[in-house]
C-alpha positions in Angstrom: 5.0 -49.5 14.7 3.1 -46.6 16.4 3.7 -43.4 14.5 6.3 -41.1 16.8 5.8 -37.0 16.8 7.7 -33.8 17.6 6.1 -33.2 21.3 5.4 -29.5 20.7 5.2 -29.2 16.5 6.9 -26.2 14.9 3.7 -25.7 12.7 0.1 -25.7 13.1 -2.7 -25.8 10.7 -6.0 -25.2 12.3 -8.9 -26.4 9.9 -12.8 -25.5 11.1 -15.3 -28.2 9.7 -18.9 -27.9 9.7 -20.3 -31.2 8.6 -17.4 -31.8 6.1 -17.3 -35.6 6.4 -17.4 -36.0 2.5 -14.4 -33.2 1.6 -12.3 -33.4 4.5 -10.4 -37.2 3.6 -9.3 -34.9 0.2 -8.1 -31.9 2.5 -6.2 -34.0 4.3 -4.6 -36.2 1.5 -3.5 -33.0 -0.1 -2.1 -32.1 3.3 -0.3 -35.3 3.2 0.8 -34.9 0.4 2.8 -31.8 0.8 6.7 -31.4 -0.5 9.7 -30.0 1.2 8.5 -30.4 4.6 8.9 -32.6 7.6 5.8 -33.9 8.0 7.1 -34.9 11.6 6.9 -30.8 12.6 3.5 -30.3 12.0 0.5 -30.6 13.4 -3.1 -30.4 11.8 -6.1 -29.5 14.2 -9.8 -30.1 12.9 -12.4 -27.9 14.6 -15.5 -30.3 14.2 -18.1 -27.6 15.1 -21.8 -27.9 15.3 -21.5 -31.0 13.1 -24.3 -33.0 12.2 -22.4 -35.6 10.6 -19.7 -38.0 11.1 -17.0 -35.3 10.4 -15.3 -36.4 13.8 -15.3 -39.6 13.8 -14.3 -40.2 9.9 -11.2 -37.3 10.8 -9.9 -40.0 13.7 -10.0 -43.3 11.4 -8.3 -41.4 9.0 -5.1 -40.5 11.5 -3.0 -42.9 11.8 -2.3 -43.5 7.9 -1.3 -39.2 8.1 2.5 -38.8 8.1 1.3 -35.9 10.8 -0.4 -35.8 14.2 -3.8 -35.3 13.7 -5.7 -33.3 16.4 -9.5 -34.0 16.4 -11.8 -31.6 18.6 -15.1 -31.6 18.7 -17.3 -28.5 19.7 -20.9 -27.1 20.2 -20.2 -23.3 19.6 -22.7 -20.8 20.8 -25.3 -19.4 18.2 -23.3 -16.0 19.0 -20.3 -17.5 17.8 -21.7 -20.7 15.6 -20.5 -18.8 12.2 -17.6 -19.1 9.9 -15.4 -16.5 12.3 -16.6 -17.9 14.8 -15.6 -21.4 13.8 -12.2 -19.9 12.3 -11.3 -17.9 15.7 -11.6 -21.2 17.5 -9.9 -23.5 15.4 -6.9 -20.9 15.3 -7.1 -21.2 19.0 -7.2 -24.3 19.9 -3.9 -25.1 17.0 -2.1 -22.1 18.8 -2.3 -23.6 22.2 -0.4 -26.5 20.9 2.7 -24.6 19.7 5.4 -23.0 21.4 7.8 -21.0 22.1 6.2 -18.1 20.4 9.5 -16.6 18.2 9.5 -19.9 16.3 6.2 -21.2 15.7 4.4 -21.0 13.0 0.2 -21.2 12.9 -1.9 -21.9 9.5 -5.5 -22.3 8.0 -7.2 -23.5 5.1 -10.6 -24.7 4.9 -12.3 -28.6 4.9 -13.4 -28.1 1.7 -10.1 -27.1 0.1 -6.6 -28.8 -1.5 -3.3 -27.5 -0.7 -1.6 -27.9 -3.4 1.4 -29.7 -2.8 4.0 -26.6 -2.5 1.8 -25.1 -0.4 3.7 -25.3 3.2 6.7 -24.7 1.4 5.7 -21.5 -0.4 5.0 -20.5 2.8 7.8 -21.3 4.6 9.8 -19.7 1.8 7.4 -16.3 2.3 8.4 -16.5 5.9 12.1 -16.7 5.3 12.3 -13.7 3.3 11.3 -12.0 6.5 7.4 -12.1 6.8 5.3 -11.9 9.9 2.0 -13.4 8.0 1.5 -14.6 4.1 -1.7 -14.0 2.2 -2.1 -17.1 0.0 -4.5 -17.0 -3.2 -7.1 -19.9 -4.3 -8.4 -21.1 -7.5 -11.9 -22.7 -8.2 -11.8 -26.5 -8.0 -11.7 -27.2 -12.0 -14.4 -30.2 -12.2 -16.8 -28.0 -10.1 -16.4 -24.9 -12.2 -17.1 -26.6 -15.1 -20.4 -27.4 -13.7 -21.4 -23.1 -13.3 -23.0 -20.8 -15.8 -20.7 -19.7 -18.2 -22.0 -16.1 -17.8 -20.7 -16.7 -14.1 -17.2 -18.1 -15.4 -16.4 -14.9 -17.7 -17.5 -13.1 -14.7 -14.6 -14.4 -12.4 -12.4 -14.5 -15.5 -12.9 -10.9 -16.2 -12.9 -9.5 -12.3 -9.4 -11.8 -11.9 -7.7 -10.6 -14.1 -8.3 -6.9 -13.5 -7.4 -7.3 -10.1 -4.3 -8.5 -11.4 -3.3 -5.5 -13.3 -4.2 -3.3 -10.5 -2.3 -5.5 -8.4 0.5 -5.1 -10.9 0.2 -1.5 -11.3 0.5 -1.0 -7.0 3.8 -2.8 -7.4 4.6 -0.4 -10.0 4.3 2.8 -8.2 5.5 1.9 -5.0 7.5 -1.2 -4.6 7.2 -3.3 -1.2 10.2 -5.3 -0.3 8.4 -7.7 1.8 5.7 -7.9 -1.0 7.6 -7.9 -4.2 5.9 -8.6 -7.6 4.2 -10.8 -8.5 2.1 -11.0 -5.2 -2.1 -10.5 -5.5 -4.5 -8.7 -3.6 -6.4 -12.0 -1.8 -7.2 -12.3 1.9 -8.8 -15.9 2.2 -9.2 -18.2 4.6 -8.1 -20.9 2.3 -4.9 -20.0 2.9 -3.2 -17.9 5.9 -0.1 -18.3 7.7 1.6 -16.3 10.1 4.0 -16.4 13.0 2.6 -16.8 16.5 3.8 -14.0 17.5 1.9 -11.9 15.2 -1.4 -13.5 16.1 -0.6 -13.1 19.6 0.4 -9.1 18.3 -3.1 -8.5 17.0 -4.7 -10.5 19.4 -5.9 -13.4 17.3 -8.5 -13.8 14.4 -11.1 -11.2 14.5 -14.2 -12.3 16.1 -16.6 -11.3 13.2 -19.0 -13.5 11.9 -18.0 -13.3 8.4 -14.7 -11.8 6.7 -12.3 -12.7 9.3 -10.1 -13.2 6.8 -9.9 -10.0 5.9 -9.9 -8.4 9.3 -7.0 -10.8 10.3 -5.1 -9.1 7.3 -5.9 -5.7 8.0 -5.4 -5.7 11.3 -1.7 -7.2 10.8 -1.2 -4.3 8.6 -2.7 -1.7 10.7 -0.3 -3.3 13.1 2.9 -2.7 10.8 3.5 -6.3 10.3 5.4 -7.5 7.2 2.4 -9.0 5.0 3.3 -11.2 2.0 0.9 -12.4 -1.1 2.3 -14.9 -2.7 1.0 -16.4 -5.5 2.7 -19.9 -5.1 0.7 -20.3 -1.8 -2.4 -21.8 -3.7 -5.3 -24.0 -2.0 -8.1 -25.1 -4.4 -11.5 -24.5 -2.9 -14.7 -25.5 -3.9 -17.0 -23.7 -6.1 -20.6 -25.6 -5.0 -23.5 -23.3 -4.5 -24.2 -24.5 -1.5 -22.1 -23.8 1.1 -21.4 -24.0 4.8 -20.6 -20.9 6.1 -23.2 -17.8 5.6 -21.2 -15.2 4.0 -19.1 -17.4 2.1 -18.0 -17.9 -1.8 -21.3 -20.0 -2.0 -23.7 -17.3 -0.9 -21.3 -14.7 -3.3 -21.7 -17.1 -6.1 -25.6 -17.3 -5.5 -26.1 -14.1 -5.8 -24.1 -12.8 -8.8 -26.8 -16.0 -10.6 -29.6 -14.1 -9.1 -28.3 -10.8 -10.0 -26.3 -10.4 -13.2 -25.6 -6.8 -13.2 -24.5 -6.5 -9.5 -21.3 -4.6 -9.2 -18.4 -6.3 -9.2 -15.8 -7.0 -6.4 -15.8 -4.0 -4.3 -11.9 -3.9 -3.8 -11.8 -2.8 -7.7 -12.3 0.2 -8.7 -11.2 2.9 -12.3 -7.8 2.4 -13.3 -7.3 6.4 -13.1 -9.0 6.2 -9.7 -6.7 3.4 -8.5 -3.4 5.4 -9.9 -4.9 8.5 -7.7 -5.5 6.5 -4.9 -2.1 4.8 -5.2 0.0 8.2 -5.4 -1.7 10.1 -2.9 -0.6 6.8 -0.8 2.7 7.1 -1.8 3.0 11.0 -0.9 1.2 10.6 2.5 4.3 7.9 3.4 6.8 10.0 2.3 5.3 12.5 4.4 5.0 9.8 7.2 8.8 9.0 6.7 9.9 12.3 6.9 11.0 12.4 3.5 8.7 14.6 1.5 9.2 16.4 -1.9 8.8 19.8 -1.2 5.2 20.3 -2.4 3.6 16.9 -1.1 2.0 18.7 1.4 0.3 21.5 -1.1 -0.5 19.4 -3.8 -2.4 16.8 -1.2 -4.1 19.4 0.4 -5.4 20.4 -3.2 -6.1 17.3 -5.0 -8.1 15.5 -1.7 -9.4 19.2 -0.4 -8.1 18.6 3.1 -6.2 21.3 5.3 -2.5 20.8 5.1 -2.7 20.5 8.8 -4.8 17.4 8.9 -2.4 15.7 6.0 0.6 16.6 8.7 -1.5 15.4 11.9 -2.1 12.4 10.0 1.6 11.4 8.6 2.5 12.1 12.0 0.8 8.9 13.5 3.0 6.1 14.4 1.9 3.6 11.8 1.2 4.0 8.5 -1.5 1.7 8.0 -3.7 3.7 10.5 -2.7 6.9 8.7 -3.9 6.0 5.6 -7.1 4.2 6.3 -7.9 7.8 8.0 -6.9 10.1 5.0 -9.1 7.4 3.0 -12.0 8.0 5.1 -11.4 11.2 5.0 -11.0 12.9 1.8 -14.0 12.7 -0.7 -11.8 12.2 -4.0 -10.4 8.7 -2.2 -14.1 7.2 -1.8 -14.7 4.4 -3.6 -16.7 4.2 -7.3 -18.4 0.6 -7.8 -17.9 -0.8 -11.2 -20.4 -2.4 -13.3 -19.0 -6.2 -15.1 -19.6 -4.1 -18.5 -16.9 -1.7 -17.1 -14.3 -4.1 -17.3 -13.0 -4.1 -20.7 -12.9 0.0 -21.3 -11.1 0.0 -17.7 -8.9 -2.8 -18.2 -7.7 -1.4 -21.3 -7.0 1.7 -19.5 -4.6 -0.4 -16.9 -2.7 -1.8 -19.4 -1.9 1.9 -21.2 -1.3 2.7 -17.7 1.5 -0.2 -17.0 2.7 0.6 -20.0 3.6 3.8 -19.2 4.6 3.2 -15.9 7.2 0.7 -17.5 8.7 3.2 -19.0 8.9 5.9 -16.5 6.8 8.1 -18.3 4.1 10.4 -17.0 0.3 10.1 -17.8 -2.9 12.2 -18.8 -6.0 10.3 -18.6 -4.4 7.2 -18.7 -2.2 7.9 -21.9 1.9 8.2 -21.7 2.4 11.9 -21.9 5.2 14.5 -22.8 7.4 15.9 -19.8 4.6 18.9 -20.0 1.1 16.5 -19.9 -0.3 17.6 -16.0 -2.9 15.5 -14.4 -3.9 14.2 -10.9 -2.3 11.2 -11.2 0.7 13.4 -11.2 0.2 14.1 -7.7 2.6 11.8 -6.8 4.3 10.1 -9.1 
């Protein structure tokens, strides 16, 4: 019996493969596989882009044993636009042409190399509704492949995970999101997005960047004011070969942490201190932006980031947040960024964890220590 589809699928998952022909048939099984969903409502769209292989033609033998309509497109892109973005942007097109109306559709990625795992859709569905316009899903590495790196490299993941988790933790902490409630993460993958239609007709679609469209898709629904959630039960695993496809990827990241041991690590971490500061002078500039300030906010900002009270008030008065604070960041000289070295990690993540601690227990802090009602200290500033 022919298989029989929704004409215009509620949900669309846009996949960009680059001669994937040996890892697709598992991307798709695990898309198969996926629980409390109607397999009859979606719609998966391979991108088979500058392919050298039989990625095409294997992705069509394989439909008609998918419990979904498979949509197969095949595409020479431009050496301007041959990248990973590139390749992303137009997969994310071609899937979003196929769903309408806009207010109810839904539009996915992951990537050929990846495995949903099988709540994956439903996570998802779940983010979206509690109210989000887009989720941030998270990866992990695919076991048997991991197995296969340097253990230097492992204990290097393991160690910059988990401090991104406690300064994950300690955001949630000092100013609670509820579209983003703990536990969420801090990832922006291509492994896993989702969002409404809506909103990636909002901020005009992926990004065209050749590399980290991921993370320009994010930010710009952010900068946007859309309702972002990272949920943690949203998990694809991806592969963890050395060699990858896409220039820019977790292939060329993993490369190069061999070749260089003591490279600083993941750029989005940073001092525990330093991340309290940063979080609290956040959380005064939206109370400023809300109208709602304490009565020194303005003062104490002005002093502690060296800026002119006016500028902090030119800037809260913007009509976004996002855009407000990406400013005051670029702005102020305390708020820029301090790499850390991998031999960092254990001093500072000790330091987050007397920092959590304290925060649990409402109590203020001086250099990262719970302190009397009397103990002063930048990250005071906006506690």
């Amino acid at each position: 019996m022919p298989q029989t589809f929704a004409p215009t699928p509620r949900l669309a998952i846009a996949i960009p493969a680059r001669d994937e022909a040996a890892r697709l048939p598992a991307c798709l099984a695990a898309l198969a596989a996926q629980q409390g969903v109607d397999p009859q409502a979606v719609t998966v769209l391979v991108l088979a882009n500058n392919c050298t292989d039989d990625t095409a033609a294997l992705a069509r033998r394989l439909a008609p044993d998918l419990p979904f309509r498979l949509e197969v497109v095949e595409a020479r892109l431009p050496p301007a636009s041959a990248h990973a973005g590139g390749a992303r942007r137009a997969a994310m097109e071609a899937a979003a042409a196929l769903l309408d109306p806009p207010a109810e559709a839904l539009l996915f990625s992951t990537d050929a190399d990846g495995r949903a795992e099988p709540g994956w859709i439903a996570a998802n569905l779940a983010a979206f509704a509690s109210g989000a316009d887009a989720v941030a899903g998270t990866y992990a590495p695919d076991p048997a492949e991991a197995a296969q790196l340097p253990e230097s490299l492992r204990q290097r993941e393991a160690a910059e995970t988990a401090y991104a988790a406690l300064l994950e933790e300690m955001a949630a902490l000092v100013e609670a999101d509820p579209h983003d409630p703990w536990p969420r993460h801090a990832v922006h993958s291509g492994a896993s997005i989702a969002l409404r239609l809506a909103a990636y007709r909002a901020v005009g679609g992926l990004p065209a960047v050749p590399v980290g469209e991921d993370r320009a898709l994010f930010a710009a629904l952010q900068r946007a004011g859309l309702r972002v959630r990272h949920c943690p039960a949203a998990r694809v695993i991806v592969s963890c070969r050395l060699a990858g496809r896409a220039a820019g990827g977790m292939a060329d990241t993993l490369r190069d942490r061999l070749a260089r041991p003591e490279a600083p690590v993941d750029a989005r971490l940073e001092p525990a201190l330093a991340a309290l500061f940063r979080l609290r002078c956040r959380k005064a500039l939206r109370r400023l932006h809300q109208g709602q300030p304490r009565p020194d906010d303005p003062q104490r900002l002005s002093r502690m980031l060296r800026l002119p009270v006016a500028t902090l008030t030119a800037l809260a008065a913007q009509p976004r947040f996002a855009p407000a604070w990406e400013a005051l960041q670029a702005g102020a000289a305390p708020l820029r960024r301090r790499s850390l070295r991998l031999a960092d990690l254990p001093l500072e993540a000790a330091r987050a964890r007397a920092i959590l601690a304290a925060l649990r227990r409402g109590r203020p802090l001086l250099n990262g220590r719970a302190e009397g009602p009397g103990g002063s200290d930048p990250c005071e500033l906006a506690a």
